[in-house]
C-alpha positions as CSV (number, residue, x, y, z in Angstrom):
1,X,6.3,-31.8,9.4
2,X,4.7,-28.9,6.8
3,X,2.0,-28.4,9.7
4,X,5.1,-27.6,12.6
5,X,6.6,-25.5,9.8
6,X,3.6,-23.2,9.5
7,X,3.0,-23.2,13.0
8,X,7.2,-22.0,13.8
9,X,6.7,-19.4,11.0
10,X,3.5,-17.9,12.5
11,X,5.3,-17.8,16.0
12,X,8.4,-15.8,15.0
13,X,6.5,-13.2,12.8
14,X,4.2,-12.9,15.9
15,X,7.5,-12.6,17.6
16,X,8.8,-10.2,15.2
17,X,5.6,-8.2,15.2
18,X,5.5,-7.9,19.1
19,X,9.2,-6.4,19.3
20,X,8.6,-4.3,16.4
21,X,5.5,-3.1,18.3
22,X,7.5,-2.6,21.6
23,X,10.3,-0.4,20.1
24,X,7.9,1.9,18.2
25,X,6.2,2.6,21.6
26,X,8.9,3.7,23.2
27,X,10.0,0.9,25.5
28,X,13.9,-0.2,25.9
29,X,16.0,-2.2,25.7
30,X,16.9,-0.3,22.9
31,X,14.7,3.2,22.1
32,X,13.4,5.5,24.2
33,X,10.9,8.4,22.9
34,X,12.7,11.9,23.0
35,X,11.0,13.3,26.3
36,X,9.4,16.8,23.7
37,X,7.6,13.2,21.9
38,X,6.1,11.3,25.5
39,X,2.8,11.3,24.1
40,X,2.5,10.2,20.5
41,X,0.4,12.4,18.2
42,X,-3.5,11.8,17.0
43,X,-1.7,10.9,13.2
44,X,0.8,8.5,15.2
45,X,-1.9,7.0,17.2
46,X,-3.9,6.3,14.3
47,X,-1.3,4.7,12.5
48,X,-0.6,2.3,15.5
49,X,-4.1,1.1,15.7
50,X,-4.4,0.6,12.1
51,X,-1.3,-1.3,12.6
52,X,-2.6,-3.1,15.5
53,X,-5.8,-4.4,14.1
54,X,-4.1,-5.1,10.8
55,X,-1.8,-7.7,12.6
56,X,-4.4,-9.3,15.0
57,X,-7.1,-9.3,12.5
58,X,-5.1,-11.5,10.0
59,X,-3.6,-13.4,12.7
60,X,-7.1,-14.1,13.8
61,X,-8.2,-15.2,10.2
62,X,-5.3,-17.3,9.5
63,X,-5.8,-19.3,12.6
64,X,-9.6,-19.3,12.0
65,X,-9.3,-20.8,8.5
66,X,-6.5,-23.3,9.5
67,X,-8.1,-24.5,12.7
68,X,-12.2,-24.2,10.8
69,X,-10.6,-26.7,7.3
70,X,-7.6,-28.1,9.0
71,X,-5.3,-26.5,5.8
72,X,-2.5,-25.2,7.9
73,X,-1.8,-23.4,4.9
74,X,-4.0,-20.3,6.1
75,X,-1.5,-19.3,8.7
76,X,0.3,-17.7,5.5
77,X,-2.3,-14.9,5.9
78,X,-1.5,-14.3,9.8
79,X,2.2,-14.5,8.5
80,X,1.5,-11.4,5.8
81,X,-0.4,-9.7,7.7
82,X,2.6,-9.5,10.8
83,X,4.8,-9.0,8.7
84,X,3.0,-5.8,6.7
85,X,2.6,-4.4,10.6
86,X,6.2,-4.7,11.8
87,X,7.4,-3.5,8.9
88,X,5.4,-0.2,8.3
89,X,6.3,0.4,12.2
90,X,10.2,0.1,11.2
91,X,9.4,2.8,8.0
92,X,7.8,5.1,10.5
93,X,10.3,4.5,13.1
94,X,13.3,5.8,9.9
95,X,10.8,8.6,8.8
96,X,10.4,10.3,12.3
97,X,13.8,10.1,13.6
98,X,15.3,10.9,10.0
99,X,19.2,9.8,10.7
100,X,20.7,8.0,13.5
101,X,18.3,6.6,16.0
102,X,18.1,7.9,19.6
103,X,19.2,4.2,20.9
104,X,22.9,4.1,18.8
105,X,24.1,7.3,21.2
106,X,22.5,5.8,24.0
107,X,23.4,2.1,24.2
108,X,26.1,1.9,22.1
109,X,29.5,1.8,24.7
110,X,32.0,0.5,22.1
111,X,33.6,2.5,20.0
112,X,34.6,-0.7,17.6
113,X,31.2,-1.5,17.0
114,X,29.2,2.5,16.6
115,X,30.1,2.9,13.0
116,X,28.0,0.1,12.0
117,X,24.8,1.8,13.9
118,X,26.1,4.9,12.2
119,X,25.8,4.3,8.8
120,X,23.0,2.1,8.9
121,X,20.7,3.9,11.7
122,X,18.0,0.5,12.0
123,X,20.5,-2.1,12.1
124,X,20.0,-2.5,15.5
125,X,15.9,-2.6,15.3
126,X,16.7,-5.3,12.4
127,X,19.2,-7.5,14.7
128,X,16.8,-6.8,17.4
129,X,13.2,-7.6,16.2
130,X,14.5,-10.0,12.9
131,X,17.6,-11.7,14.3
132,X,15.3,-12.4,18.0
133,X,12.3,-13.7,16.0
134,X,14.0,-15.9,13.6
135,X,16.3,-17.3,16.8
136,X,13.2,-18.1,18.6
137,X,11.5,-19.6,15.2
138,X,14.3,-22.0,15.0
139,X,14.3,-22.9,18.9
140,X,10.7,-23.7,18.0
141,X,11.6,-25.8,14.5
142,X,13.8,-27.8,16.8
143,X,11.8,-28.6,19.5
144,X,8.7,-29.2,17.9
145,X,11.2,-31.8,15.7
146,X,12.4,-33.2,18.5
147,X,9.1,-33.8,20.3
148,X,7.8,-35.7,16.5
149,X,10.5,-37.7,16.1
Protein backbone atom coordinates (compact mmCIF):
# COMPACT_ATOMS: atom_id res chain seq x y z
CA UNK A 1 0.00 0.00 0.00
CA UNK A 2 3.03 2.64 1.01
CA UNK A 3 4.76 1.46 -2.44
CA UNK A 4 1.18 2.53 -4.64
CA UNK A 5 1.34 5.64 -2.40
CA UNK A 6 4.76 6.73 -3.59
CA UNK A 7 4.15 5.71 -6.94
CA UNK A 8 0.50 8.07 -7.12
CA UNK A 9 2.51 10.90 -5.55
CA UNK A 10 5.33 10.74 -8.16
CA UNK A 11 2.56 10.64 -10.94
CA UNK A 12 0.63 13.78 -10.05
CA UNK A 13 3.73 16.03 -9.29
CA UNK A 14 4.93 14.68 -12.71
CA UNK A 15 1.46 15.75 -13.74
CA UNK A 16 1.72 18.97 -12.00
CA UNK A 17 5.16 19.67 -13.38
CA UNK A 18 4.11 18.94 -17.07
CA UNK A 19 1.12 21.52 -16.94
CA UNK A 20 3.11 23.94 -15.12
CA UNK A 21 5.65 23.45 -18.00
CA UNK A 22 2.89 23.80 -20.69
CA UNK A 23 1.46 27.10 -19.43
CA UNK A 24 4.86 28.78 -18.99
CA UNK A 25 5.51 28.00 -22.68
CA UNK A 26 2.83 29.61 -24.01
CA UNK A 27 0.29 26.89 -24.88
CA UNK A 28 -3.71 27.15 -24.04
CA UNK A 29 -5.99 26.16 -22.68
CA UNK A 30 -5.44 28.88 -20.58
CA UNK A 31 -2.27 31.40 -21.50
CA UNK A 32 -1.13 32.57 -24.46
CA UNK A 33 2.35 34.61 -24.82
CA UNK A 34 1.64 38.36 -25.69
CA UNK A 35 2.55 38.28 -29.53
CA UNK A 36 5.67 41.47 -28.68
CA UNK A 37 6.92 38.03 -26.21
CA UNK A 38 6.70 34.93 -29.19
CA UNK A 39 10.05 34.05 -28.69
CA UNK A 40 11.24 33.82 -25.06
CA UNK A 41 14.48 35.70 -24.22
CA UNK A 42 18.28 34.06 -23.73
CA UNK A 43 17.57 34.78 -19.53
CA UNK A 44 14.05 33.00 -20.01
CA UNK A 45 15.47 30.22 -21.93
CA UNK A 46 18.00 29.58 -19.56
CA UNK A 47 15.78 29.51 -16.77
CA UNK A 48 13.51 26.86 -18.49
CA UNK A 49 16.36 24.49 -19.15
CA UNK A 50 17.56 24.80 -15.69
CA UNK A 51 14.13 24.03 -14.85
CA UNK A 52 13.86 21.24 -17.16
CA UNK A 53 16.94 19.33 -16.17
CA UNK A 54 16.26 20.09 -12.56
CA UNK A 55 12.86 18.10 -12.82
CA UNK A 56 13.99 15.15 -15.00
CA UNK A 57 17.31 14.81 -13.39
CA UNK A 58 15.64 14.12 -9.88
CA UNK A 59 12.93 12.33 -11.43
CA UNK A 60 15.54 10.15 -12.91
CA UNK A 61 17.41 9.67 -9.58
CA UNK A 62 14.41 8.91 -7.55
CA UNK A 63 13.36 6.24 -9.83
CA UNK A 64 16.99 4.97 -10.14
CA UNK A 65 17.47 4.64 -6.41
CA UNK A 66 13.89 3.10 -5.78
CA UNK A 67 14.04 0.71 -8.69
CA UNK A 68 18.40 -0.01 -7.96
CA UNK A 69 17.38 -0.86 -3.59
CA UNK A 70 13.84 -1.50 -3.97
CA UNK A 71 13.10 1.54 -1.12
CA UNK A 72 10.30 3.19 -2.87
CA UNK A 73 11.08 5.83 -0.50
CA UNK A 74 13.54 7.57 -3.14
CA UNK A 75 10.66 8.69 -5.34
CA UNK A 76 10.49 11.56 -2.48
CA UNK A 77 13.49 13.06 -4.36
CA UNK A 78 11.70 12.94 -7.97
CA UNK A 79 8.71 14.32 -5.91
CA UNK A 80 11.02 17.55 -4.56
CA UNK A 81 12.54 17.94 -7.36
CA UNK A 82 8.89 18.48 -9.63
CA UNK A 83 7.71 20.19 -7.38
CA UNK A 84 10.88 22.92 -6.98
CA UNK A 85 10.36 23.08 -11.06
CA UNK A 86 6.60 23.87 -11.31
CA UNK A 87 6.79 25.98 -8.79
CA UNK A 88 9.70 28.51 -9.76
CA UNK A 89 7.81 28.39 -13.40
CA UNK A 90 4.49 29.68 -11.44
CA UNK A 91 6.94 32.63 -9.58
CA UNK A 92 8.23 33.57 -13.02
CA UNK A 93 4.95 33.30 -14.62
CA UNK A 94 3.57 36.23 -11.51
CA UNK A 95 6.94 38.20 -11.94
CA UNK A 96 6.74 38.72 -15.84
CA UNK A 97 3.12 39.39 -16.21
CA UNK A 98 3.15 41.59 -12.82
CA UNK A 99 -0.97 41.80 -12.26
CA UNK A 100 -3.71 39.98 -13.91
CA UNK A 101 -2.66 37.27 -16.26
CA UNK A 102 -3.25 37.49 -20.08
CA UNK A 103 -5.67 34.24 -19.69
CA UNK A 104 -8.45 35.93 -16.96
CA UNK A 105 -9.39 38.62 -19.98
CA UNK A 106 -9.25 36.08 -22.38
CA UNK A 107 -11.09 33.02 -21.11
CA UNK A 108 -12.94 34.32 -18.50
CA UNK A 109 -16.89 34.77 -20.16
CA UNK A 110 -18.69 35.13 -16.75
CA UNK A 111 -18.97 37.99 -15.18
CA UNK A 112 -19.99 36.01 -11.65
CA UNK A 113 -16.89 34.23 -11.64
CA UNK A 114 -13.81 37.30 -12.99
CA UNK A 115 -13.49 38.82 -9.62
CA UNK A 116 -11.99 35.81 -8.27
CA UNK A 117 -9.23 35.71 -11.27
CA UNK A 118 -8.99 39.40 -10.50
CA UNK A 119 -7.77 39.62 -7.25
CA UNK A 120 -5.95 36.60 -7.22
CA UNK A 121 -4.26 36.70 -10.87
CA UNK A 122 -2.76 32.65 -10.61
CA UNK A 123 -5.72 31.15 -9.32
CA UNK A 124 -6.51 29.75 -12.41
CA UNK A 125 -2.70 28.24 -13.07
CA UNK A 126 -3.24 26.83 -9.35
CA UNK A 127 -6.90 25.13 -10.13
CA UNK A 128 -5.33 24.25 -13.42
CA UNK A 129 -1.94 22.59 -12.79
CA UNK A 130 -2.71 21.73 -8.66
CA UNK A 131 -6.43 20.92 -8.78
CA UNK A 132 -5.70 18.56 -12.37
CA UNK A 133 -2.63 16.81 -10.82
CA UNK A 134 -4.07 15.99 -7.44
CA UNK A 135 -7.56 14.74 -9.48
CA UNK A 136 -5.50 12.51 -11.52
CA UNK A 137 -3.30 11.42 -8.32
CA UNK A 138 -6.39 10.31 -6.65
CA UNK A 139 -7.91 8.50 -9.99
CA UNK A 140 -4.51 6.72 -9.69
CA UNK A 141 -4.77 6.05 -5.53
CA UNK A 142 -8.14 4.38 -6.50
CA UNK A 143 -7.29 2.29 -9.12
CA UNK A 144 -4.21 1.08 -8.14
CA UNK A 145 -6.50 0.13 -4.74
CA UNK A 146 -8.79 -1.42 -6.54
CA UNK A 147 -6.55 -3.47 -8.77
CA UNK A 148 -4.69 -4.75 -4.95
CA UNK A 149 -7.53 -5.58 -3.30
Amino acid sequence: MIKIFFIGTSISTFIYWSLAWQVSMGWPPFYRRPKSKLLPSNEELVDFVHYFISAIGSLLLGLILSVWTGFYAFLFISVGGLVYSAWSIRTDIKRVVDGPLPWVATYTSSPAVFPYFNGQPMLLFDVWTIGLSGLTGLITLIVFVSIVS
